[in-house]
ROMINU-565555 format. One record per residue (C-alpha): x, z, y; residue in one letter. Coordinates in nm, 4 decimals, decimal comma. Each point is the difference from the previous one (the first is absolute). Example, Ala and Ser with C-alpha at 12.3 -4.5 7.8 and 13.67 -1.06 7.14 Angstrom:
BEGIN
+----------+----------+----------+-------+
!        X !        Z !        Y ! torke !
+----------+----------+----------+-------+
!   1,2300 !   0,7800 !  -0,4500 !     a !
!   0,1370 !  -0,0660 !   0,3440 !     s !
+----------+----------+----------+-------+
END
This chain:
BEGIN
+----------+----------+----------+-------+
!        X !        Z !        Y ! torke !
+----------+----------+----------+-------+
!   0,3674 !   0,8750 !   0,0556 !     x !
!  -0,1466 !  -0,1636 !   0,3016 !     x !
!  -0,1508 !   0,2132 !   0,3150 !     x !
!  -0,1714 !  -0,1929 !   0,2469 !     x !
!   0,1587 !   0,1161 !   0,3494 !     x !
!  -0,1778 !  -0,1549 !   0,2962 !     x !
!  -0,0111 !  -0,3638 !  -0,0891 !     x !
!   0,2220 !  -0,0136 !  -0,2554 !     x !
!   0,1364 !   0,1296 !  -0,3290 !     x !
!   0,2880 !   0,2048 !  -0,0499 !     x !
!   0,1322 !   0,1324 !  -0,3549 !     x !
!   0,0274 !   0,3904 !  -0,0838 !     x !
!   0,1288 !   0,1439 !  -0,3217 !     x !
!  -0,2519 !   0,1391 !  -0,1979 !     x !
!   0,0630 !   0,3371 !  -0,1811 !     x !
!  -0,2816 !   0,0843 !  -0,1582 !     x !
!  -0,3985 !   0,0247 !   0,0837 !     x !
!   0,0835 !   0,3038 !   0,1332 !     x !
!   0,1057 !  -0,1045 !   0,3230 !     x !
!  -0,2645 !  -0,2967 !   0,0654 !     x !
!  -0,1932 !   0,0616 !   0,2616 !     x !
!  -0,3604 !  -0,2000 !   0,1155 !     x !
!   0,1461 !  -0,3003 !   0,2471 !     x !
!  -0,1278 !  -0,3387 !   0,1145 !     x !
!  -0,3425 !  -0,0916 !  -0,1406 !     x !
!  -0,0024 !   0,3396 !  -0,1893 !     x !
!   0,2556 !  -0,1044 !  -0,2688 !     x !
!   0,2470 !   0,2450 !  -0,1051 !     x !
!   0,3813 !  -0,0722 !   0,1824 !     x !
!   0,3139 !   0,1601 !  -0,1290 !     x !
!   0,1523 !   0,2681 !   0,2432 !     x !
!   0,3366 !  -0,0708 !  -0,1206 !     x !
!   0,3696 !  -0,1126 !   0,2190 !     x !
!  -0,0737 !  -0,3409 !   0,0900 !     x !
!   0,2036 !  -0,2650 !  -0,2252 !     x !
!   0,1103 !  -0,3307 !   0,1971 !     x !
!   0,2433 !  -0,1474 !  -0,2472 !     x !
!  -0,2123 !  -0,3069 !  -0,1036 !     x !
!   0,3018 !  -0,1382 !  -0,1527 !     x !
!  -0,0043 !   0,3035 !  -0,2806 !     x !
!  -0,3725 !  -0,0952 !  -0,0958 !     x !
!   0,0367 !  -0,1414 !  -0,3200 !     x !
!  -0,3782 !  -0,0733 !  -0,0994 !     x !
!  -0,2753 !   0,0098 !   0,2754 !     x !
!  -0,3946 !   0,0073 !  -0,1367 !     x !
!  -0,2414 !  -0,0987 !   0,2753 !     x !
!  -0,3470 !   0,0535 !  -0,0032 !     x !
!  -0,2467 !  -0,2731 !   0,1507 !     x !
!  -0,3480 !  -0,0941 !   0,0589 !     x !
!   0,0471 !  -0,3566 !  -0,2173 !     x !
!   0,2771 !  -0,1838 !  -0,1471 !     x !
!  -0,0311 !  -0,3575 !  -0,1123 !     x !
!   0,1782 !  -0,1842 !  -0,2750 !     x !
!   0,3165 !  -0,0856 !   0,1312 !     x !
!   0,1057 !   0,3575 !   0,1793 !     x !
!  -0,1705 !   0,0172 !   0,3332 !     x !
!  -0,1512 !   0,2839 !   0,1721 !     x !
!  -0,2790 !   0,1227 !   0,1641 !     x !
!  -0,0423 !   0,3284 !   0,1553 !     x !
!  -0,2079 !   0,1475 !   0,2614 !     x !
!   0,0840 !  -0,1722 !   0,3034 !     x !
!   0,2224 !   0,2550 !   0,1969 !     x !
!   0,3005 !  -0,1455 !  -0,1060 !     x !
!   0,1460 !   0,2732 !  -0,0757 !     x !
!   0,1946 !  -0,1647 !  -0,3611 !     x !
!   0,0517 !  -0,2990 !   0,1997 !     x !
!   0,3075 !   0,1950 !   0,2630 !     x !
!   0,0972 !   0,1899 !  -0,3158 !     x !
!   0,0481 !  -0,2034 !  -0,2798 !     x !
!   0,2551 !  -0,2753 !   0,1404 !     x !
!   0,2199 !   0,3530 !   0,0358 !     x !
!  -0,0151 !   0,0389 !  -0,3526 !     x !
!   0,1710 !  -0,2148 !  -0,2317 !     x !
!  -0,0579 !   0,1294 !  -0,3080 !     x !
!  -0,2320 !  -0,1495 !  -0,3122 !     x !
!  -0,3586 !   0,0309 !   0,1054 !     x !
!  -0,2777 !   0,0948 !  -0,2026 !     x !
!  -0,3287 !  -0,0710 !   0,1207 !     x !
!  -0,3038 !   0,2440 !  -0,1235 !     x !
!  -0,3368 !  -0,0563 !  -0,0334 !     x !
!  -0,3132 !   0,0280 !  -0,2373 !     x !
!  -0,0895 !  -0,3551 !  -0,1572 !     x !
!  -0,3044 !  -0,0612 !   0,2071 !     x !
!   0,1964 !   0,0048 !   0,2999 !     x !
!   0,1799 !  -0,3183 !  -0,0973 !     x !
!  -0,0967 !  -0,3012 !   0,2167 !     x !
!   0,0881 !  -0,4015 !  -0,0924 !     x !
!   0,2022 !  -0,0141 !   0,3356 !     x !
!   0,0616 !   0,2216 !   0,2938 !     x !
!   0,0756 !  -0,1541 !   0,3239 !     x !
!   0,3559 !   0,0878 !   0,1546 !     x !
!   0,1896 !  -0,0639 !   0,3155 !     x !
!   0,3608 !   0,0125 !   0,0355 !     x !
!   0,0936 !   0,3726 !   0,0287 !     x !
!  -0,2014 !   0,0617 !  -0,3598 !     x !
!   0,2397 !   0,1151 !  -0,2749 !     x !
!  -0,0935 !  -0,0581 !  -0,3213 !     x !
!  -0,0149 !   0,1959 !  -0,3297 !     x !
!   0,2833 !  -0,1165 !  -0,2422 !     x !
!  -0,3374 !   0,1209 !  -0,2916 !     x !
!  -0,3111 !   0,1407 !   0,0513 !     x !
!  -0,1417 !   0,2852 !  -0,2845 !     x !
!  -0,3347 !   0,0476 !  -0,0578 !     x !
!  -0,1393 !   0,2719 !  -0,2739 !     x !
!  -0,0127 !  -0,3536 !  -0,2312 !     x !
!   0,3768 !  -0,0596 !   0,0417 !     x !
!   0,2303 !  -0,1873 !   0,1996 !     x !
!  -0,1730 !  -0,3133 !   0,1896 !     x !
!   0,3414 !  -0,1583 !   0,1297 !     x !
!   0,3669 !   0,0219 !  -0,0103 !     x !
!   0,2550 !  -0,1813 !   0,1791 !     x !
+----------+----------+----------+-------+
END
């Protein structure tokens, strides 16, 4: 699960909500080993603040997914709730897209 650490995200196992503790922005952060295999993630679900139709992302503007994600190689899911879904979101060059994006009505894309 990701931990934000200074400006960027690193992954930690996570064993249970008994070891989350209160980190960046008050959201609970496992306390587990950190885990820096990316090539063992199988399926990575990412959560942003819109997706459009064809798989891109927006988040929150710290960039934090944008230095993690080209790590990762792995399927990505994006997540969302249907009203965040916008008709295009603008992307520059380091953006990585979702290969689909789920909502609570289903899958929006797959590629």
């Amino acid at each position: 699960m990701p931990v934000v650490n200074g400006e960027d995200l690193i992954l930690k196992k996570y064993n249970g909500s008994s070891e989350l503790r209160a980190g960046a922005y008050g959201i609970q952060e496992p306390t587990g080993e950190l885990f820096s295999d990316y090539n063992k993630i199988d399926l990575a679900i990412i959560p942003g603040v819109s997706f459009d139709k064809v798989g891109n992302r927006l988040g929150r503007g710290k960039g934090y997914y944008d230095r993690l994600l080209p790590k990762i190689r792995a399927f990505k899911i994006g997540i969302c709730f249907a009203f965040q879904l916008s008709e295009e979101i603008p992307t520059e060059t380091h953006d990585t897209k979702m290969n689909l994006v789920v909502t609570e009505n289903g899958i929006l894309n797959e590629k």
